[in-house]
C-alpha positions in Angstrom: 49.8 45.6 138.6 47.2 46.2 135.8 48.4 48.6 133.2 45.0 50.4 131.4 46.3 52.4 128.4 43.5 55.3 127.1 43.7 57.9 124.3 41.5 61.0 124.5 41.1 62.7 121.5 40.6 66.5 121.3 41.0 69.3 118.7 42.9 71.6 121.1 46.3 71.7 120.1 49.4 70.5 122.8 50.0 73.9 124.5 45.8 74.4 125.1 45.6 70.9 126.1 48.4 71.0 128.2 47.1 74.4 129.7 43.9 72.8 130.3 44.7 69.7 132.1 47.5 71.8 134.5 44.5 73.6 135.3 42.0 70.6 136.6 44.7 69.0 138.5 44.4 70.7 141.6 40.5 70.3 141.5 41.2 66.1 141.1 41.5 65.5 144.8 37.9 66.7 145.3 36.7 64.4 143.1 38.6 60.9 144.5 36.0 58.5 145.8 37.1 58.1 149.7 39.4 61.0 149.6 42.7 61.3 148.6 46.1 63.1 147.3 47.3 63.8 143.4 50.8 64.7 143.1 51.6 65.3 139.5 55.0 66.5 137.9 55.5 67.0 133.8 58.6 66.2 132.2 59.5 68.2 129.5 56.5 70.1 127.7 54.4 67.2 126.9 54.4 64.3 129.8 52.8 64.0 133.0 53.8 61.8 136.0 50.8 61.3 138.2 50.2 59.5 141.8 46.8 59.6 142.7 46.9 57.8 146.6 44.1 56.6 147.7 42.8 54.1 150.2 46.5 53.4 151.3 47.3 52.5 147.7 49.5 54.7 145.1 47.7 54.4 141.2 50.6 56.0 139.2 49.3 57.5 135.6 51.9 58.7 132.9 50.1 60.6 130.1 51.4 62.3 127.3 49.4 65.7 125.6 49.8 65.6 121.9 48.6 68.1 119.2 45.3 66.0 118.7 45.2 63.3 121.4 46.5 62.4 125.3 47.1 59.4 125.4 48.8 57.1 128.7 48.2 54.8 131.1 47.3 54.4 134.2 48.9 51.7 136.6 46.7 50.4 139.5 48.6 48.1 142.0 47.1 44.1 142.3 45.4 45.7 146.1 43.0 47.4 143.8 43.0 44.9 140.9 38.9 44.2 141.5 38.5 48.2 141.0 40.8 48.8 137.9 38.3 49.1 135.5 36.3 52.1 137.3 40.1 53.8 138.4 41.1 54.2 135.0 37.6 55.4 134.1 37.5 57.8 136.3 41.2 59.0 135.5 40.2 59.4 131.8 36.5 61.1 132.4 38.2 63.4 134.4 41.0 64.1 131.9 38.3 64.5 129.3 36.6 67.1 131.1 39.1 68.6 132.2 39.7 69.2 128.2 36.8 70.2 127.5 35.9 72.8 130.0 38.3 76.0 129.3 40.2 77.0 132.5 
């Protein structure tokens, strides 16, 4: 499994951040090369436990909102290995946007 960390900085604040990315997550699917499913769950005010599935295979991406960054990682099994570079930059583009577009 390849574990990709990123760090997004914004000038938000946690609770706008936080507010901002609960609000893209049901538009994510939409935008999943080949179709897929996101099932996200946050723990505690700050951390969110995502599975995006797609093509068979489950990329699982913790990521933490902080008052002037998110940072996490996103975890795509070895099955998807050759594609890991463009998962996790999709996973942080769309975070950023998400951020940066108000909801």
């Amino acid at each position: 499994m390849a574990n990709i960390p990123f760090d997004i900085p914004h000038a938000l604040g946690k609770d706008e951040a936080r507010r901002r990315i609960d609000a893209g997550l049901p538009r994510l699917a939409q935008h999943i090369p080949g179709g897929g499913t996101v099932d996200a769950d946050w723990t505690g005010a700050d951390t969110l436990a995502m599975a995006i599935v797609t093509m068979g295979q489950k990329v699982a991406v913790d990521m933490t909102v902080g008052e002037a960054n998110v940072d996490g990682t996103v975890k795509v099994p070895m099955m998807l290995a050759m594609m890991s570079g463009p998962i996790a930059e999709f996973v942080k583009t769309s975070a950023e946007k998400m951020l940066a577009k108000p909801a």
